[in-house]
C-alpha positions in Angstrom: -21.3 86.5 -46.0 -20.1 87.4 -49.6 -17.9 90.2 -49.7 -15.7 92.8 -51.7 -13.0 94.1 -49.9 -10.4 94.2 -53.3 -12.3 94.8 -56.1 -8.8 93.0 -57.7 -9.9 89.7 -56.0 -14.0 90.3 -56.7 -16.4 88.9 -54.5 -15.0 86.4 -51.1 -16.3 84.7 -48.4 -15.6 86.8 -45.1 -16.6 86.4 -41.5 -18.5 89.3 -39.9 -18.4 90.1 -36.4 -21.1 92.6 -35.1 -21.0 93.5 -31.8 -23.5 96.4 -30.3 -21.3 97.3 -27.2 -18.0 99.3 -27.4 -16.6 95.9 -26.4 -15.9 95.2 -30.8 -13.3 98.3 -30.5 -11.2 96.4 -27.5 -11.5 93.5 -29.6 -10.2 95.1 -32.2 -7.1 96.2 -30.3 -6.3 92.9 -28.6 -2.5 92.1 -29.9 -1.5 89.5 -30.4 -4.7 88.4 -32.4 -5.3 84.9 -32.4 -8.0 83.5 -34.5 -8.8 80.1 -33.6 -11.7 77.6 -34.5 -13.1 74.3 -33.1 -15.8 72.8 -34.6 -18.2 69.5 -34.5 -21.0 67.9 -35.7 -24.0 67.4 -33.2 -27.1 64.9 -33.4 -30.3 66.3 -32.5 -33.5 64.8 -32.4 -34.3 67.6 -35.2 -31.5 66.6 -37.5 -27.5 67.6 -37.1 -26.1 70.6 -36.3 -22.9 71.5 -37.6 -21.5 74.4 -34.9 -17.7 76.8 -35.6 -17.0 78.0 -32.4 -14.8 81.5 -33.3 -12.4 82.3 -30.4 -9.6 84.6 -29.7 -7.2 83.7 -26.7 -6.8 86.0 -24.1 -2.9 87.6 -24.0 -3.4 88.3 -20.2 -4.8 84.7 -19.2 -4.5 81.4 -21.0 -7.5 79.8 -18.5 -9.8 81.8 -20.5 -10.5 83.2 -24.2 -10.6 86.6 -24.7 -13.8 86.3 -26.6 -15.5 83.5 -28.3 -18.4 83.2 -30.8 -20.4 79.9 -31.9 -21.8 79.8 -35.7 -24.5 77.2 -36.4 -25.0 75.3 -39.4 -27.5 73.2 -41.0 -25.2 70.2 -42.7 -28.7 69.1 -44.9 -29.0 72.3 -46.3 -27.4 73.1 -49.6 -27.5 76.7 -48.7 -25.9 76.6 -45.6 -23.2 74.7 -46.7 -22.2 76.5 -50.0 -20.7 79.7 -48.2 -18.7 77.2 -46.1 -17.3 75.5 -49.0 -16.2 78.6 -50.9 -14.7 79.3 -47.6 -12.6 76.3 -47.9 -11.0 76.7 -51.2 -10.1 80.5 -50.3 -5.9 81.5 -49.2 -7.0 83.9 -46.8 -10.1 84.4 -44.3 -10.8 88.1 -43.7 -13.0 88.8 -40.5 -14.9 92.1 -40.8 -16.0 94.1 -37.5 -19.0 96.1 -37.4 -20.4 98.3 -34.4 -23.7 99.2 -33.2 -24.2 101.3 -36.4 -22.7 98.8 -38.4 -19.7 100.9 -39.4 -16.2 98.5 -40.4 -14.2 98.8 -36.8 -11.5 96.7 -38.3 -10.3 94.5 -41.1 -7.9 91.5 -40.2 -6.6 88.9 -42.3 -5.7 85.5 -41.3 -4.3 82.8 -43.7 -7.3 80.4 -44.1 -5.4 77.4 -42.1 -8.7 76.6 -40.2 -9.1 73.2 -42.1 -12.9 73.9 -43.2 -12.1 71.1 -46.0 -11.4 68.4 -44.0 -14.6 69.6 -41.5 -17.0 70.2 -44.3 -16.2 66.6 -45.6 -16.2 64.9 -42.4 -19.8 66.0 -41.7 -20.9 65.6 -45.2 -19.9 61.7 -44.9 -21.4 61.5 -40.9 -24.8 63.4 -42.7 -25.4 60.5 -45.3 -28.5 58.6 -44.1 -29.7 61.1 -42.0 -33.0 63.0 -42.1 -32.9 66.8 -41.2 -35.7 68.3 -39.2 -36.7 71.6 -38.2 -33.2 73.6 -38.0 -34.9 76.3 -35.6 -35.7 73.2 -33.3 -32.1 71.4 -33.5 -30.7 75.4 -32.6 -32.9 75.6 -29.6 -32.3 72.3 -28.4 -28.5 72.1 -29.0 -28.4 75.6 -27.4 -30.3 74.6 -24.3 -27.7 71.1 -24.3 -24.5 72.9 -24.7 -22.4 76.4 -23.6 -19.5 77.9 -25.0 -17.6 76.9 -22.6 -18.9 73.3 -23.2 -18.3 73.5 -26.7 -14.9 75.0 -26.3 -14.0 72.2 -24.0 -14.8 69.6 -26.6 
């Protein structure tokens, strides 16, 4: 979402990550924090699906991450892009976390290495042709098709 966290820099793109358990503080805390994203592009017989998959390794184990989230997105829609590509021109990517009352838990900052550039392009070019659908209906069936651990294997 669109956010002002310097009112020097004005309005950015940042990621916000609500979680309702007391689970967002310990993720808060994890050190070191690794922000790391895999993404893909995924045909539907509702149109594409673009997905981010938002992980952070686990410092005690490397079999497993210490949490992940998946973002889907509808690569036809103009609207769902544009946040995406302001995302990709920006030097830094600031992921916000909120708790169950939706009070900031934590602010970190990661430089915006992530490559959303190259992605967005690659699915804008693999989009051409193709007819989009009912984005609810290429959500439910992609989420029925595929886990996070799927995804993250990918």
């Amino acid at each position: 979402m669109r956010m002002t966290l310097d009112p020097l820099l004005g309005a950015e793109v940042v990621l916000v990550w609500i979680d309702r358990q007391p689970f967002i503080g310990d993720l808060a805390k994890v050190a070191p924090f690794n922000l790391l994203v895999k993404s893909g592009l995924v045909k539907t017989h509702h149109g594409p699906l673009l997905f981010i998959v938002f992980y952070v390794p686990n410092p005690a184990s490397r079999d497993e991450p210490f949490v992940a989230i998946d973002c889907h997105v509808d690569p036809m829609q103009d609207a769902h892009m544009r946040l995406w590509k302001e995302l990709a021109t920006q030097s830094h990517l600031h992921v916000v976390f909120l708790d169950n009352q939706l009070e900031v838990v934590e602010v970190k900052e990661f430089p915006n290495i992530f490559k959303v550039a190259e992605t967005l392009e690659i699915v804008v070019a693999e989009c051409q042709g193709l007819k989009g659908g009912s984005f609810d209906d290429a959500k439910v069936e992609f989420c029925k098709r595929y886990t996070l651990d799927d995804l993250l294997a990918m």
